[in-house]
N, CA, C and O atoms as a Tripos MOL2 file, in Angstrom:
@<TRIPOS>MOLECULE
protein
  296   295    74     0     0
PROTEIN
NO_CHARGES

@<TRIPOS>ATOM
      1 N           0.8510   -1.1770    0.0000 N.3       1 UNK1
      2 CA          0.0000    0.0000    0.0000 C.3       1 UNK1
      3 C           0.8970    1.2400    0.0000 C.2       1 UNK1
      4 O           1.7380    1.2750    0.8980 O.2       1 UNK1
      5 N           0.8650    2.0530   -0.6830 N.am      2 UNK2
      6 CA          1.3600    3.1300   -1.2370 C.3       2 UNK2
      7 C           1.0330    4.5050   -0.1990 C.2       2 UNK2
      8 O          -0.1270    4.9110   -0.1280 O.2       2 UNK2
      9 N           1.8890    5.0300    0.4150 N.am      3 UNK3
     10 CA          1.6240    5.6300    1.7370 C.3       3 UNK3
     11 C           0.7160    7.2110    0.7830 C.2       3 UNK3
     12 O           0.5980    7.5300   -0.4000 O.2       3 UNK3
     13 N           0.2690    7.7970    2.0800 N.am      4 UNK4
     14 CA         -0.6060    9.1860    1.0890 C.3       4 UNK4
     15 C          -0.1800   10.1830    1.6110 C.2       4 UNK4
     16 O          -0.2240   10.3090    2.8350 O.2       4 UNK4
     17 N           0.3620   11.1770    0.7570 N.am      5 UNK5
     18 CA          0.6690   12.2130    1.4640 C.3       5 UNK5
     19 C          -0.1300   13.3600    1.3610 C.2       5 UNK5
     20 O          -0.4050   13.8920    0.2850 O.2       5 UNK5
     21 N          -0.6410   13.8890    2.8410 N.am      6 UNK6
     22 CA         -1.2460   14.8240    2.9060 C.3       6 UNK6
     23 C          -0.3790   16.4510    3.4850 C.2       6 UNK6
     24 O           0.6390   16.5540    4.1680 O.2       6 UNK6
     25 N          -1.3830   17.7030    2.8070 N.am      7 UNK7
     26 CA         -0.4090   18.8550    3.5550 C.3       7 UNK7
     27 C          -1.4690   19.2600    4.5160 C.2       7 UNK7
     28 O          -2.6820   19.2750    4.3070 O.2       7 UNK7
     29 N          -0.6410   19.6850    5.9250 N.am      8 UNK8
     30 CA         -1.1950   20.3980    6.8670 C.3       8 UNK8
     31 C          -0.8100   21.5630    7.1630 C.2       8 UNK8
     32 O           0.3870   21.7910    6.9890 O.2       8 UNK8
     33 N          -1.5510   22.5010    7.6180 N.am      9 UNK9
     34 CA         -0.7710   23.8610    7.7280 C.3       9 UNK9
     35 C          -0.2960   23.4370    8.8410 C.2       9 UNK9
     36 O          -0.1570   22.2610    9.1780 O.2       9 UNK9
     37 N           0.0900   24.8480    9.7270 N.am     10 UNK10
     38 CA          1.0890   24.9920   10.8380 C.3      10 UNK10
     39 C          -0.0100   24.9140   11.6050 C.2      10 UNK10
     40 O          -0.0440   24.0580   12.4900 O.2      10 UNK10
     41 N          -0.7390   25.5010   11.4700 N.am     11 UNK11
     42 CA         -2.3110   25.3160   12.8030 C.3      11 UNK11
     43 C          -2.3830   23.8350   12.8750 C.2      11 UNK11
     44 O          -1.6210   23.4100   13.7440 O.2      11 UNK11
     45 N          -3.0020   22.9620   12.2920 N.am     12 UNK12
     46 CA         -3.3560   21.3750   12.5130 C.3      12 UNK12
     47 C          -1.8060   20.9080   12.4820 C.2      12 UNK12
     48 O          -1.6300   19.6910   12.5180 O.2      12 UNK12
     49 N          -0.8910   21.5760   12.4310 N.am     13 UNK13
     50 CA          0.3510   20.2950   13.2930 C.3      13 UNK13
     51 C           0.3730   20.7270   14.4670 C.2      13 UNK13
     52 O           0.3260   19.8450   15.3250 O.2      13 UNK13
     53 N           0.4460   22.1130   14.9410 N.am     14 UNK14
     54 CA          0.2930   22.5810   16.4030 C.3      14 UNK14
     55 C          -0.6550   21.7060   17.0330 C.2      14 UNK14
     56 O          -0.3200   21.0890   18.0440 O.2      14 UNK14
     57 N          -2.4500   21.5220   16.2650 N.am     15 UNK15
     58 CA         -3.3690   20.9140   17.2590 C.3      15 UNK15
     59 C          -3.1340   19.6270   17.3250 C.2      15 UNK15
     60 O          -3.5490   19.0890   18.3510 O.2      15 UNK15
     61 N          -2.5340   18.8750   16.4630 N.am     16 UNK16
     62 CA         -2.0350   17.2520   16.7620 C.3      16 UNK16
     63 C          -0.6790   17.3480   17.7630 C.2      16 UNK16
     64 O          -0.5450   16.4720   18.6180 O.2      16 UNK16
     65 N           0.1440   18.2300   17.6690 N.am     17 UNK17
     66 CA          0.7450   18.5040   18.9150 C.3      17 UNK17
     67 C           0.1700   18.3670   20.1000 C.2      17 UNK17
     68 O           0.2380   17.4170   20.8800 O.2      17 UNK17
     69 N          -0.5200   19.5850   20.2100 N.am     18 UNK18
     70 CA         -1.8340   19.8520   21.6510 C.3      18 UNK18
     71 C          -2.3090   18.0710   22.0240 C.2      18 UNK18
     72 O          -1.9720   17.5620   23.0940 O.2      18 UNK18
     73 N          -3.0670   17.3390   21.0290 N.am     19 UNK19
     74 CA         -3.7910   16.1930   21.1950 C.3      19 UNK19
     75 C          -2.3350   15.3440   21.4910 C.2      19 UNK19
     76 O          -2.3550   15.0130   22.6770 O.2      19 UNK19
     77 N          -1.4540   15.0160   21.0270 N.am     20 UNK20
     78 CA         -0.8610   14.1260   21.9700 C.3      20 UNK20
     79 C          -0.0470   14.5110   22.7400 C.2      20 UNK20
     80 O           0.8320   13.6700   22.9270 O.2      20 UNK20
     81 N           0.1030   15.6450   23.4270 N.am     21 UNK21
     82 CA          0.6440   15.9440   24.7630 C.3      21 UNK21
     83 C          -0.8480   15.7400   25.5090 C.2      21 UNK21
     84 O          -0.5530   15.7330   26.7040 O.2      21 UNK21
     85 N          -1.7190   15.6400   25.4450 N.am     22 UNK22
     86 CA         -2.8210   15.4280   26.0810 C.3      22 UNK22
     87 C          -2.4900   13.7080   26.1220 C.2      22 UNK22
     88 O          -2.0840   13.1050   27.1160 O.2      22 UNK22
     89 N          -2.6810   13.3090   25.2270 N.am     23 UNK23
     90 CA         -2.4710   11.3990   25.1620 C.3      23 UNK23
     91 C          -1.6080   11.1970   26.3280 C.2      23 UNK23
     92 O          -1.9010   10.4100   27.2270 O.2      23 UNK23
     93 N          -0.2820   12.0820   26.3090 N.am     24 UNK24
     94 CA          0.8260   11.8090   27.1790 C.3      24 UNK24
     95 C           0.2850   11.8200   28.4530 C.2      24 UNK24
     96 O           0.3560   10.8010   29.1400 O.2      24 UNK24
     97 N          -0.3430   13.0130   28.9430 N.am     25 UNK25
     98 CA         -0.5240   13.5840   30.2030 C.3      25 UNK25
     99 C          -1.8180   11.7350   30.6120 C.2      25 UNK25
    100 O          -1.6890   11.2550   31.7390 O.2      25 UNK25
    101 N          -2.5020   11.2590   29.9470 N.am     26 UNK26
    102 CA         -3.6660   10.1410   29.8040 C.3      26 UNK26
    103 C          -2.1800    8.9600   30.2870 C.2      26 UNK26
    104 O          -2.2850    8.2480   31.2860 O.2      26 UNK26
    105 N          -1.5070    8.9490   29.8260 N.am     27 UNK27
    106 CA         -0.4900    7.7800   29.6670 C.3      27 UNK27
    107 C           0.1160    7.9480   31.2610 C.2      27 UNK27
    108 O           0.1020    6.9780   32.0190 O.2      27 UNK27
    109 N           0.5850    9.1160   31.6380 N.am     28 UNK28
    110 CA          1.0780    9.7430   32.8140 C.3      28 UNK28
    111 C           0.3270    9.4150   34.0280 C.2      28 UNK28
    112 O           0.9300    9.0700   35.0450 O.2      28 UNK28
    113 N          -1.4190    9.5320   33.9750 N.am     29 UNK29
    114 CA         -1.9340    9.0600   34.7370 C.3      29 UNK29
    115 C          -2.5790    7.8010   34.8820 C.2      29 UNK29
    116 O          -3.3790    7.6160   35.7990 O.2      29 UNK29
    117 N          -2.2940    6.9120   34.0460 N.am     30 UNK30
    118 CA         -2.6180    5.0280   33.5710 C.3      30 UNK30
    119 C          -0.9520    5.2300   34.5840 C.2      30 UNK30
    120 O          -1.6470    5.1500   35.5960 O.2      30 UNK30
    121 N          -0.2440    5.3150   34.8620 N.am     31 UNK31
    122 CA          1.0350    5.3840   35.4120 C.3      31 UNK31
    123 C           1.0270    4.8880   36.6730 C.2      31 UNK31
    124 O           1.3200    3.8660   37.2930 O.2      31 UNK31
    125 N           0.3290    6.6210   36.9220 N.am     32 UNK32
    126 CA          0.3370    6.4640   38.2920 C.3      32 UNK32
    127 C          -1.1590    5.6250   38.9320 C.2      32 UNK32
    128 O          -1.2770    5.4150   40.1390 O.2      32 UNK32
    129 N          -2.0940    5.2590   38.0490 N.am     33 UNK33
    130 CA         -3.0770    4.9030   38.7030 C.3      33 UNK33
    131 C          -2.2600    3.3520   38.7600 C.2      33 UNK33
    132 O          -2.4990    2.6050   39.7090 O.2      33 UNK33
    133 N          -1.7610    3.1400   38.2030 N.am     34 UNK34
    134 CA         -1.0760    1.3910   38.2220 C.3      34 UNK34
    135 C          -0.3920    1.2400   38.7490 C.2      34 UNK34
    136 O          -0.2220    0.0270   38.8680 O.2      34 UNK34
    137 N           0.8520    2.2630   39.7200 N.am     35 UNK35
    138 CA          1.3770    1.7410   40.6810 C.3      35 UNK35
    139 C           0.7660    2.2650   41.9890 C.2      35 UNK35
    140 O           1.3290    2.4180   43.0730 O.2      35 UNK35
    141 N          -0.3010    2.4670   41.7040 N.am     36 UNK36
    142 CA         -0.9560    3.1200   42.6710 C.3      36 UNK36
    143 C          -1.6830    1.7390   43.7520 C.2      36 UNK36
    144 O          -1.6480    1.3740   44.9280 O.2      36 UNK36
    145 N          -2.2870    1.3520   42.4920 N.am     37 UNK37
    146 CA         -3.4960    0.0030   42.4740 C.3      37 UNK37
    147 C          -2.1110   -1.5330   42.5670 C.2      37 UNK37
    148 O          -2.4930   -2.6280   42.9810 O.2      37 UNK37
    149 N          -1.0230   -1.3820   42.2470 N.am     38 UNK38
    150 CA          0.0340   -2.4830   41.8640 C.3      38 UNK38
    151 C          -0.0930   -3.0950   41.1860 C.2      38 UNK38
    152 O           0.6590   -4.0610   41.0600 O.2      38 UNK38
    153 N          -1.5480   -2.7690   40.0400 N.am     39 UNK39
    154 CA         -1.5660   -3.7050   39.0230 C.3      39 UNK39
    155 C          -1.0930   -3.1520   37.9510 C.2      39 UNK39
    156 O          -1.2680   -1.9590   37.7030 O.2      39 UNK39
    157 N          -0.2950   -4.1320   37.0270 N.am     40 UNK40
    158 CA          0.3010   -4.0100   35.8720 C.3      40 UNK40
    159 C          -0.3760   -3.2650   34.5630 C.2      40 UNK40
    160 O          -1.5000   -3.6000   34.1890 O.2      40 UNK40
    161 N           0.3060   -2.3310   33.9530 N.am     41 UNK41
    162 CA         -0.2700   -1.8150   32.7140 C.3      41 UNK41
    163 C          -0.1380   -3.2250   31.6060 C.2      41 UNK41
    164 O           0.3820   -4.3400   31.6250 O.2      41 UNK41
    165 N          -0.7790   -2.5700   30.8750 N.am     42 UNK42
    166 CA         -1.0100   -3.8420   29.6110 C.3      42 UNK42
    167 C          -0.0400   -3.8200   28.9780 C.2      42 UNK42
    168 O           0.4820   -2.7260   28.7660 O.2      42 UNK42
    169 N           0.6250   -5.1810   28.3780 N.am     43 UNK43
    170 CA          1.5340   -5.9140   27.8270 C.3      43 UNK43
    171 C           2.1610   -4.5660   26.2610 C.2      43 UNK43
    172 O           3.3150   -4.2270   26.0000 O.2      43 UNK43
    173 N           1.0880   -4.2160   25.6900 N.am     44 UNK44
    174 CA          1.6080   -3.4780   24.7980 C.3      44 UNK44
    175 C           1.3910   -1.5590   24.7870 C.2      44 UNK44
    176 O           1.3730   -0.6500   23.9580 O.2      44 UNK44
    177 N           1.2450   -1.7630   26.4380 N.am     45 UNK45
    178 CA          1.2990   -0.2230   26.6720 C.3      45 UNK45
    179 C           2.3790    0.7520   26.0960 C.2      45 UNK45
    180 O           2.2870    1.8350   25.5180 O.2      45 UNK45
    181 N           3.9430   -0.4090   26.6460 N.am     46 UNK46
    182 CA          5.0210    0.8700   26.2230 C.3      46 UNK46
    183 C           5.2210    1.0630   24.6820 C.2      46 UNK46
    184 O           5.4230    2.0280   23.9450 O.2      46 UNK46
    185 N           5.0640   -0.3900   24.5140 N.am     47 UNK47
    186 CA          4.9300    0.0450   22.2550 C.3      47 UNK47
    187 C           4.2140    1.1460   21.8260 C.2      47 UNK47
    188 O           4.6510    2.0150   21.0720 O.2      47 UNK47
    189 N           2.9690    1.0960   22.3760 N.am     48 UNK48
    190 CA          1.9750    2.3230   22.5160 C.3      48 UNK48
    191 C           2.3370    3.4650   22.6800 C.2      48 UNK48
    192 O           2.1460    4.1920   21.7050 O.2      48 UNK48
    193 N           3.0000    4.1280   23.9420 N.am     49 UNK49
    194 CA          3.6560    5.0980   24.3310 C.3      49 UNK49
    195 C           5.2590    5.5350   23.9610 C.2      49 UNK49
    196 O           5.8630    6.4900   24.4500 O.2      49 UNK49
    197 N           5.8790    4.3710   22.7600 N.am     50 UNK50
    198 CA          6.8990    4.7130   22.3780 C.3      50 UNK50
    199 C           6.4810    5.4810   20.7920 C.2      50 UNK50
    200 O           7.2390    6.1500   20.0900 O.2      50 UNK50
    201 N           5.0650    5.1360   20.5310 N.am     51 UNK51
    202 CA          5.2100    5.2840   19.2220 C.3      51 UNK51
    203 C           4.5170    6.9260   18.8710 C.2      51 UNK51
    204 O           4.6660    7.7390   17.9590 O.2      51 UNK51
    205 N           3.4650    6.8560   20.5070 N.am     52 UNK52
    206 CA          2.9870    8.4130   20.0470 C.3      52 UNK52
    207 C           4.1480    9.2940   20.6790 C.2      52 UNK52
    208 O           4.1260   10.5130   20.5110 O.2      52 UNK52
    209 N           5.4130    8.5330   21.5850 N.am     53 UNK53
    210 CA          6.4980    9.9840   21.2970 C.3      53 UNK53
    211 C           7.2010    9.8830   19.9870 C.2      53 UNK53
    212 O           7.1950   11.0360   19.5560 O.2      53 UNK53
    213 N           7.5790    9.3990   19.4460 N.am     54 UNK54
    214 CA          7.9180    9.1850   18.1300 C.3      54 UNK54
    215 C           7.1600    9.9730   17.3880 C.2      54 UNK54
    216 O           7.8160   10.7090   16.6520 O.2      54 UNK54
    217 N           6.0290   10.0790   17.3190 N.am     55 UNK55
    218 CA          4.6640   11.0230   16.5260 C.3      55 UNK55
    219 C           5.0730   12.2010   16.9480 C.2      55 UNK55
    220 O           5.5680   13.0410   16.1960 O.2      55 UNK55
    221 N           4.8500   12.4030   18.5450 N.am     56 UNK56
    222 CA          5.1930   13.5180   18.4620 C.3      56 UNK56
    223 C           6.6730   14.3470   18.3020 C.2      56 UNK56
    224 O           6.8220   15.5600   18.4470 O.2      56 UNK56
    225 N           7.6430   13.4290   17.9890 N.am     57 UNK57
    226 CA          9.0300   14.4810   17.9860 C.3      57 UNK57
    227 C           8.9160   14.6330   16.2450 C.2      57 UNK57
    228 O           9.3820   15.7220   15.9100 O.2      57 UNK57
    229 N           8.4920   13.9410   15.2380 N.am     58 UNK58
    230 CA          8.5930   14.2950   14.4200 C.3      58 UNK58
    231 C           7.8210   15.2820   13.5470 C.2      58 UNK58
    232 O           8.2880   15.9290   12.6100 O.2      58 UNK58
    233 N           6.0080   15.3010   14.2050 N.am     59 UNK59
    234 CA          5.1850   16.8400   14.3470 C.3      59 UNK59
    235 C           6.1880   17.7340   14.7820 C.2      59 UNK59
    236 O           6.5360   18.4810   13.8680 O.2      59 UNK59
    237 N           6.8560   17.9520   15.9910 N.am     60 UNK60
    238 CA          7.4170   18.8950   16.1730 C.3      60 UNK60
    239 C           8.4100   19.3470   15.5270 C.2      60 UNK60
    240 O           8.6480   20.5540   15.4830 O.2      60 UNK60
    241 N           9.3300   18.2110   14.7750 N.am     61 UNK61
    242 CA         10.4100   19.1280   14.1810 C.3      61 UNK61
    243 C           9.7130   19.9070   12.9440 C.2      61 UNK61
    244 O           9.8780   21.0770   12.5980 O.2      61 UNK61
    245 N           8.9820   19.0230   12.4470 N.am     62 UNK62
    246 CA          7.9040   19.6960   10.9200 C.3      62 UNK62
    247 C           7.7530   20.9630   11.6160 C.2      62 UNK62
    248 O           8.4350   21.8870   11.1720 O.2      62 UNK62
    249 N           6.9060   21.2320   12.7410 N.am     63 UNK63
    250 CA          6.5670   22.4150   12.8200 C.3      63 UNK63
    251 C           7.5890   23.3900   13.6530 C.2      63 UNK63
    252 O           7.1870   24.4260   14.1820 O.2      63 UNK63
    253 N           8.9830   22.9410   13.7150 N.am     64 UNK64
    254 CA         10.0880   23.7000   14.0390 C.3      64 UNK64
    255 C           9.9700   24.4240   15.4790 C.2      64 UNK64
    256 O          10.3240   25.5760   15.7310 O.2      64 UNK64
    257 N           9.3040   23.3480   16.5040 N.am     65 UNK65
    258 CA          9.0550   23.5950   18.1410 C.3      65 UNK65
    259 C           9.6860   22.7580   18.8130 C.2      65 UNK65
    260 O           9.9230   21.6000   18.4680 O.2      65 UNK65
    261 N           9.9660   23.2240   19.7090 N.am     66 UNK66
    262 CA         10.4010   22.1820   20.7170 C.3      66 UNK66
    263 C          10.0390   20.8560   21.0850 C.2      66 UNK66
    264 O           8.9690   20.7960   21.6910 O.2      66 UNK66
    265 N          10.7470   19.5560   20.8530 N.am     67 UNK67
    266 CA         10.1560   18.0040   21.3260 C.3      67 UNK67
    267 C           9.6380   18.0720   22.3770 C.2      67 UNK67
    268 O           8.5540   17.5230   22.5730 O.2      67 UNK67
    269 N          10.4050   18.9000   23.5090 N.am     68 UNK68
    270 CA         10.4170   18.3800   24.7440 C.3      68 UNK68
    271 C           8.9600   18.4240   25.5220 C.2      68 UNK68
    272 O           8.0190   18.7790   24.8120 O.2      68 UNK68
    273 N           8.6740   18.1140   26.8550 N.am     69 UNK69
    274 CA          7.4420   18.1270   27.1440 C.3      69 UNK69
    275 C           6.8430   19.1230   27.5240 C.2      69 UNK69
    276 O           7.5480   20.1310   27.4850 O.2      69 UNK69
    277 N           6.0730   19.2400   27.7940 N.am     70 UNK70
    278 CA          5.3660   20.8120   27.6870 C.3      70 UNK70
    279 C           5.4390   21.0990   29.2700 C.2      70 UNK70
    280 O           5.3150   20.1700   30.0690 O.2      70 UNK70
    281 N           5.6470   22.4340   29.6880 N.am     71 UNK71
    282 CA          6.3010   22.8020   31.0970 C.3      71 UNK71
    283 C           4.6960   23.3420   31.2630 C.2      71 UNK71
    284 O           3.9330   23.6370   30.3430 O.2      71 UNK71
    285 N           4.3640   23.3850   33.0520 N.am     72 UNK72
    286 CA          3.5540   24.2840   33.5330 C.3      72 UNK72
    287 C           4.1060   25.0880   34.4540 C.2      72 UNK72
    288 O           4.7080   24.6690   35.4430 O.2      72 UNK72
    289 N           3.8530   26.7860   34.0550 N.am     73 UNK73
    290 CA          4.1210   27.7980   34.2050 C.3      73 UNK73
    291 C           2.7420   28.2730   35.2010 C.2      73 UNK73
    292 O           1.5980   28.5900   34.8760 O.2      73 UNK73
    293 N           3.1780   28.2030   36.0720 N.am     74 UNK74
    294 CA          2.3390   29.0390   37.3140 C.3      74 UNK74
    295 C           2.7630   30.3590   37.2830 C.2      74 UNK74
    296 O           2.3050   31.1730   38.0840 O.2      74 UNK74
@<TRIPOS>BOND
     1     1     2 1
     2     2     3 1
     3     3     4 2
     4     3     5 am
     5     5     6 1
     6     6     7 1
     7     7     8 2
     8     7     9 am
     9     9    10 1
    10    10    11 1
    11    11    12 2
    12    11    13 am
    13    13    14 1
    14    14    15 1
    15    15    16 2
    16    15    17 am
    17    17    18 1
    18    18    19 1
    19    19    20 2
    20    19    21 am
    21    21    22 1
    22    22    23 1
    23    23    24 2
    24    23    25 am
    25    25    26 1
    26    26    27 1
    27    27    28 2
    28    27    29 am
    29    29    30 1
    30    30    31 1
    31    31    32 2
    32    31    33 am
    33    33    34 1
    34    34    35 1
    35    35    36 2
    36    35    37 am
    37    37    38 1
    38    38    39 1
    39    39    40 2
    40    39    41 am
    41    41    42 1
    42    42    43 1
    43    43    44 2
    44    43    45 am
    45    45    46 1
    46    46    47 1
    47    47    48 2
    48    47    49 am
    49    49    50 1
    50    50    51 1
    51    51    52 2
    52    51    53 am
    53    53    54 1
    54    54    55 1
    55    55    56 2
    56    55    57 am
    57    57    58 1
    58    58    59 1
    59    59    60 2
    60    59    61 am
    61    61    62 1
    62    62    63 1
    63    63    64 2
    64    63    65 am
    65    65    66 1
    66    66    67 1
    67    67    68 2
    68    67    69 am
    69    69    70 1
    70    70    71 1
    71    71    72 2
    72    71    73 am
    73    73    74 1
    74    74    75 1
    75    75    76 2
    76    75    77 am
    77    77    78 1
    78    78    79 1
    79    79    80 2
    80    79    81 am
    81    81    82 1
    82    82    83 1
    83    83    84 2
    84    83    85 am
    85    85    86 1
    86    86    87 1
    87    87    88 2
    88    87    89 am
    89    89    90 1
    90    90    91 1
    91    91    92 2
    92    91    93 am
    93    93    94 1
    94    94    95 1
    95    95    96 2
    96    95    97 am
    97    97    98 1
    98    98    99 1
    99    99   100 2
   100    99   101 am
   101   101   102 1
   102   102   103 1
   103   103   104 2
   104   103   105 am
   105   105   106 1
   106   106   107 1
   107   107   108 2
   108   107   109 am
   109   109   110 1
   110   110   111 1
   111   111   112 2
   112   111   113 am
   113   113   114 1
   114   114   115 1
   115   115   116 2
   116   115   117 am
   117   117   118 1
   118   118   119 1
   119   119   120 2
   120   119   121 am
   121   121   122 1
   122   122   123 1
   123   123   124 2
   124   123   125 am
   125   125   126 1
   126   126   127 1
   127   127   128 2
   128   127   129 am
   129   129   130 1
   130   130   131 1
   131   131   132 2
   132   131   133 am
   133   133   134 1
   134   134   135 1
   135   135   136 2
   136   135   137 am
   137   137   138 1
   138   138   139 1
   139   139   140 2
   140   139   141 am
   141   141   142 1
   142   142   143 1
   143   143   144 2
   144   143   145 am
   145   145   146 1
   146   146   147 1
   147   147   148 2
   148   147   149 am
   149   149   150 1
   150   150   151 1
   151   151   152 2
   152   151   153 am
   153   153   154 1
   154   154   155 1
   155   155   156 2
   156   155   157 am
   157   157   158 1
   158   158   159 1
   159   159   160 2
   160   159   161 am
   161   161   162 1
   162   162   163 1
   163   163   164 2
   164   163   165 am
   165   165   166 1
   166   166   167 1
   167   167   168 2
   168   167   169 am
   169   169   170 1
   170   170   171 1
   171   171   172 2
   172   171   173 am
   173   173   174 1
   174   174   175 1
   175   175   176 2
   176   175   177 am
   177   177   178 1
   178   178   179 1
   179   179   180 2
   180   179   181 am
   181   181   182 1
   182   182   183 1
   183   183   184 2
   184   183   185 am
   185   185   186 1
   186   186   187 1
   187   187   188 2
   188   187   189 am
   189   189   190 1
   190   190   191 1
   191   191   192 2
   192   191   193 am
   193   193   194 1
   194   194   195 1
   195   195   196 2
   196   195   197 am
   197   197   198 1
   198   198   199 1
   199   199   200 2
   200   199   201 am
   201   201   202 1
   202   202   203 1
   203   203   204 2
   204   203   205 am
   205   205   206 1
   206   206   207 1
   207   207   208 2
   208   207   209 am
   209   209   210 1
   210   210   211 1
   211   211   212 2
   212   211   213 am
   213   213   214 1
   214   214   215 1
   215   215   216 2
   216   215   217 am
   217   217   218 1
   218   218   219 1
   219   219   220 2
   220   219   221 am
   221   221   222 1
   222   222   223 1
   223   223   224 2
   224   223   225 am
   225   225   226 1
   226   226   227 1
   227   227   228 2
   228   227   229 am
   229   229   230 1
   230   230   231 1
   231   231   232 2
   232   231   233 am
   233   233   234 1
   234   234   235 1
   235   235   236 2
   236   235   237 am
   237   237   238 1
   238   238   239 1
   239   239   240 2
   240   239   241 am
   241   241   242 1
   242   242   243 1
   243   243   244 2
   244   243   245 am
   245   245   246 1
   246   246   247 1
   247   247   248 2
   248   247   249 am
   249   249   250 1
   250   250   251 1
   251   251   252 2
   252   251   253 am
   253   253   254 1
   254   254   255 1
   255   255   256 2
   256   255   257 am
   257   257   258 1
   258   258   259 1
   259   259   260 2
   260   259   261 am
   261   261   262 1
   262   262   263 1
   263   263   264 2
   264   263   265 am
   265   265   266 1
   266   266   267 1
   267   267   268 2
   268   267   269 am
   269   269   270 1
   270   270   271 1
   271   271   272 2
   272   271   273 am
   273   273   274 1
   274   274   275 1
   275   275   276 2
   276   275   277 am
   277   277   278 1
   278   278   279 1
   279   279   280 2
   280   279   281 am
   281   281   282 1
   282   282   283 1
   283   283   284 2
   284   283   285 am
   285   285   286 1
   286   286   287 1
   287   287   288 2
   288   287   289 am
   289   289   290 1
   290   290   291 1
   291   291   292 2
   292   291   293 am
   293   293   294 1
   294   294   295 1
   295   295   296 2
@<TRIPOS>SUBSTRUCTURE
     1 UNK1         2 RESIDUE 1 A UNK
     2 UNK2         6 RESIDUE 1 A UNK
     3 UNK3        10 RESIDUE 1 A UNK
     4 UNK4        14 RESIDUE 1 A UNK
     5 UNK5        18 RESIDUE 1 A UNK
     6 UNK6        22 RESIDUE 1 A UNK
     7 UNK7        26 RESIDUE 1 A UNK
     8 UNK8        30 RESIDUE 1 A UNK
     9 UNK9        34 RESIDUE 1 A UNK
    10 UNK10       38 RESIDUE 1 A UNK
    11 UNK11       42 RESIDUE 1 A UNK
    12 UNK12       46 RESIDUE 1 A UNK
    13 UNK13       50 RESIDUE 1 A UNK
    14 UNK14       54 RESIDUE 1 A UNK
    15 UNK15       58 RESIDUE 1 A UNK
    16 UNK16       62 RESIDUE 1 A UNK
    17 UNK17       66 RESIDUE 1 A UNK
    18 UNK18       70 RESIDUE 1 A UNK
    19 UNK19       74 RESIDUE 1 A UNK
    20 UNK20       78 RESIDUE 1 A UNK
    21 UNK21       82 RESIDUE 1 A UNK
    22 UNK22       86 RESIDUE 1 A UNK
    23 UNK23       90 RESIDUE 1 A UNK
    24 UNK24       94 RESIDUE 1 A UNK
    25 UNK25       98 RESIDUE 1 A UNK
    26 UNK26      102 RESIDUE 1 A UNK
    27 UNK27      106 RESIDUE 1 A UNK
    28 UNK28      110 RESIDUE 1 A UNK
    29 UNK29      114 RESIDUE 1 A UNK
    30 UNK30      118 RESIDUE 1 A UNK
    31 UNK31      122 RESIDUE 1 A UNK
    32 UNK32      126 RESIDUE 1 A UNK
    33 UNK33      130 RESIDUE 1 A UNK
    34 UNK34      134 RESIDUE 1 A UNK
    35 UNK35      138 RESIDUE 1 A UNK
    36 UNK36      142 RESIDUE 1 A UNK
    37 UNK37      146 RESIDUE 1 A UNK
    38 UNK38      150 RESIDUE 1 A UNK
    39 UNK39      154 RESIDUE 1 A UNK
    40 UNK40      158 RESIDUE 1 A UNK
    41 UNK41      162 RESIDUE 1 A UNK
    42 UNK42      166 RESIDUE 1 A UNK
    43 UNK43      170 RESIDUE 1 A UNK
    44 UNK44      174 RESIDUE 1 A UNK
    45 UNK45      178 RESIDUE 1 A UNK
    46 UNK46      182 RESIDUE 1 A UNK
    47 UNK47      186 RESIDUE 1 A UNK
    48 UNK48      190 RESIDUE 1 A UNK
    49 UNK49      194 RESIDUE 1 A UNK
    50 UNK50      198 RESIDUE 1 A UNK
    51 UNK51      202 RESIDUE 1 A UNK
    52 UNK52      206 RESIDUE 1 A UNK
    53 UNK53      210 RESIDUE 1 A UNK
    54 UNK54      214 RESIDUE 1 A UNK
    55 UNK55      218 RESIDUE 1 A UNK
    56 UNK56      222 RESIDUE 1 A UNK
    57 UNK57      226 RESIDUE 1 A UNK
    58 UNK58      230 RESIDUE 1 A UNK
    59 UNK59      234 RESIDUE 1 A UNK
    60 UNK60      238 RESIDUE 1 A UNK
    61 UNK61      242 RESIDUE 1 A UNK
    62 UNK62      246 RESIDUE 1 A UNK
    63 UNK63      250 RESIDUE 1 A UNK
    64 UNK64      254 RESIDUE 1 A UNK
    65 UNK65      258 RESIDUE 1 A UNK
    66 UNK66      262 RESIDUE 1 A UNK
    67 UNK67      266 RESIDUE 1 A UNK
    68 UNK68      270 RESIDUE 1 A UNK
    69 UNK69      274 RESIDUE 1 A UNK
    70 UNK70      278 RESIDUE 1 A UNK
    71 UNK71      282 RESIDUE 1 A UNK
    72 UNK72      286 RESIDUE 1 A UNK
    73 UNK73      290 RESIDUE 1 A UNK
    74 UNK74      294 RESIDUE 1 A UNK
């Protein structure tokens, strides 16, 4: 299958940015609710969570921002 290439502006790579630092922050708390509870995350969690950082470092270089994780500024 012949991959498709689509163009996005800079707005919809920013908001797929936004959406998986949100995924992350979801992943962050499956974390802590599991060593919370001592039960184990699922077998193909970290494949999961290796692949949407992967997604996201390469959105970010496209859109020429920072990989790193997003800071909160009080």
């Amino acid at each position: 299958m012949a991959p498709y290439l689509v163009q996005l502006t800079e707005k919809e790579i920013k908001m797929l940015l936004v959406a998986i630092r949100q995924v992350d922050h979801t992943f962050a708390i499956a974390e802590a609710q599991s060593a919370a509870s001592g039960e184990q995350l699922a077998e193909e969690y970290d494949g999961v969570r290796e692949a949407y950082e992967e997604l996201h470092r390469k959105l970010a270089a496209v859109a020429g921002t920072d990989a790193g994780k997003p800071r909160i500024v009080k």
